[in-house]
Residue, then its C-alpha position, 0 to 999 in steps of 0.5 A: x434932865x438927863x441922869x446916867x449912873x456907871x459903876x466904878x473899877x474893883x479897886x475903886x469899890x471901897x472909896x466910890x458909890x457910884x459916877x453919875x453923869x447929869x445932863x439939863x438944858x434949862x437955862x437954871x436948875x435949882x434942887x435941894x439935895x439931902x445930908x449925904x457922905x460927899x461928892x466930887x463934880x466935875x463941870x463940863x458944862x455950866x456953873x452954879x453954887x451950893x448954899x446953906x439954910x443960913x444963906x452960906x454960899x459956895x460958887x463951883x469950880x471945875x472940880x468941885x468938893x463938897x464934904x459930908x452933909x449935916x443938913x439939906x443943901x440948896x443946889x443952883x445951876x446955871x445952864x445947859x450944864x453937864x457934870x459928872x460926879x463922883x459919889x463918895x464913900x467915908x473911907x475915901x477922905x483918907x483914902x482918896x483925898x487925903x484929907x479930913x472929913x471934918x475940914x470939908x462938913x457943910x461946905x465945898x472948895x474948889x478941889x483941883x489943888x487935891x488931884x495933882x498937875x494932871x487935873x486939867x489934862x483929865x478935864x480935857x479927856x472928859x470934856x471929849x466924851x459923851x456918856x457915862x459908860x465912855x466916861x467911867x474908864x477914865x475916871x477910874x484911870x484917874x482915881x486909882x493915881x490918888x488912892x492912898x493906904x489906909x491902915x487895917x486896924x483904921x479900916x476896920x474901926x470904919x467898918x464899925x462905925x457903918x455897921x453900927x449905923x445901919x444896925x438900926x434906925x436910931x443908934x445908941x453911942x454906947x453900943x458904938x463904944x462898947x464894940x470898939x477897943x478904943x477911947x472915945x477920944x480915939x472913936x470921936x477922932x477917926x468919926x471925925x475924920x471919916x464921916x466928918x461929924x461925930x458919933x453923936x451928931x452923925x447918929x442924929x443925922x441918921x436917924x432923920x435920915x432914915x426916918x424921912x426914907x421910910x416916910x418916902x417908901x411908905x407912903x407917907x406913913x410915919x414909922x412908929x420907932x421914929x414917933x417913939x423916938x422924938x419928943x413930938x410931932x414939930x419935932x420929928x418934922x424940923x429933924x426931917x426938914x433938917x437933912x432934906x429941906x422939906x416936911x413929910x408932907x413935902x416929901x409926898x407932895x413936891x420932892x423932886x425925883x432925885x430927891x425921891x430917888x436918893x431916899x431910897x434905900x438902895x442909896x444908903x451905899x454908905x452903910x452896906x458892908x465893902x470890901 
């Protein structure tokens, strides 16, 4: 497996992580990719399907969408494949796709109708390229056709919501609410809309989630704030299989590299200040 990373256009940067390029020749791949904030893929190459632990399934498309994950995915390739993907900031479900987040939570649709009459032209100009860094540009072309405003005041309340996030491994609603002059109605809402879950459920999502990256950055270890905070050993362990699809010791011991590599700190883009 082949992976290349690329980063996107300034006026791209508060909407898009990052644009990745995969490229595998087997015949089928199949992974499970952790809880996350969204992605677009765009399949050159190949097909595949993403299903749920209670056996949903969703058959990709050319451009294909998938909404802020609650839980880990399993991911099933039929090959040789080659897509790009798009990494997808919270701000981007207004911003770029117009759409609530909370429509695409735990589930992917076919996102050609989203991108406008040019979709099919922007395929045919990718399908002509060969790597990431030829690649990039026309992504941001692209993109920067569909970036919709968003009000400050709503920019600001998102901003928020990341701080709070990253503040600390397991976040307290309460400082969430106390930080905001809103209702928690209004908070609940703009939750919902940007990061597809609410604060209750997307603290818990968090929590796991950084649980199981400390796991991974050492060495196995379980943090102590993590064994504090659940109610005991199983239970830390289903919350960790939850997001990731394996127990900590599954993570030390068989997690795929991109699994190991979207663990990593440095990966939590999502909660790191933007512009």
């Amino acid at each position: 497996m082949q992976l290349e990373f690329a980063n996107p256009a300034p006026a791209l940067a508060h909407l898009v992580a990052t644009y990745y390029l995969l490229t595998e020749d087997y015949s089928v791949m199949e992974d499970v990719q952790r809880a996350d904030t969204g992605h677009l893929r765009i399949f050159l190459n190949g097909s595949g399907y993403y299903e749920f632990e209670k056996g949903k399934r969703y058959p990709s498309t050319q451009f294909f969408l998938n909404g802020p994950f609650t839980q880990h995915m399993r991911s099933v390739v039929q090959g040789p494949v080659r897509f790009i993907g798009v990494a997808l900031f919270p701000e981007s479900w207004g911003g770029l796709i117009g759409r609530s987040a909370a429509d695409f939570t735990d589930r992917a649709e076919d996102a050609a109708p989203l991108l406008g009459d040019g979709a099919g032209h922007w395929f045919d100009q990718l399908q002509q390229l060969s790597d990431i860094t030829e690649m990039a540009p026309t992504m941001d072309d692209w993109l920067i056709r569909l970036i919709k405003p968003v009000h400050a005041d709503r920019r600001a309340v998102i901003q928020t919501i990341r701080a709070w996030l990253a503040d600390s491994m397991f976040p307290q609603i309460a400082d969430l609410y106390s930080s905001l002059d809103l209702s928690e109605r209004q908070i609940m809402r703009i939750c919902n809309a940007y990061y597809g879950s609410p604060p209750k459920a997307l603290a818990r999502t968090y929590g796991a989630l950084k649980t199981a990256s400390s796991i991974v950055m050492n060495d196995g270890q379980i943090p102590e704030e993590a064994v504090a905070h659940y109610a005991d050993q199983p239970h830390l362990i289903r919350e960790v299989k939850r997001v990731t699809g394996q127990t900590p010791r599954q993570l030390m011991d068989s997690s795929s590299p991109v699994m190991r590599i979207t663990l990593h700190p440095s990966n939590f883009q999502e909660l790191e200040p933007r512009p």
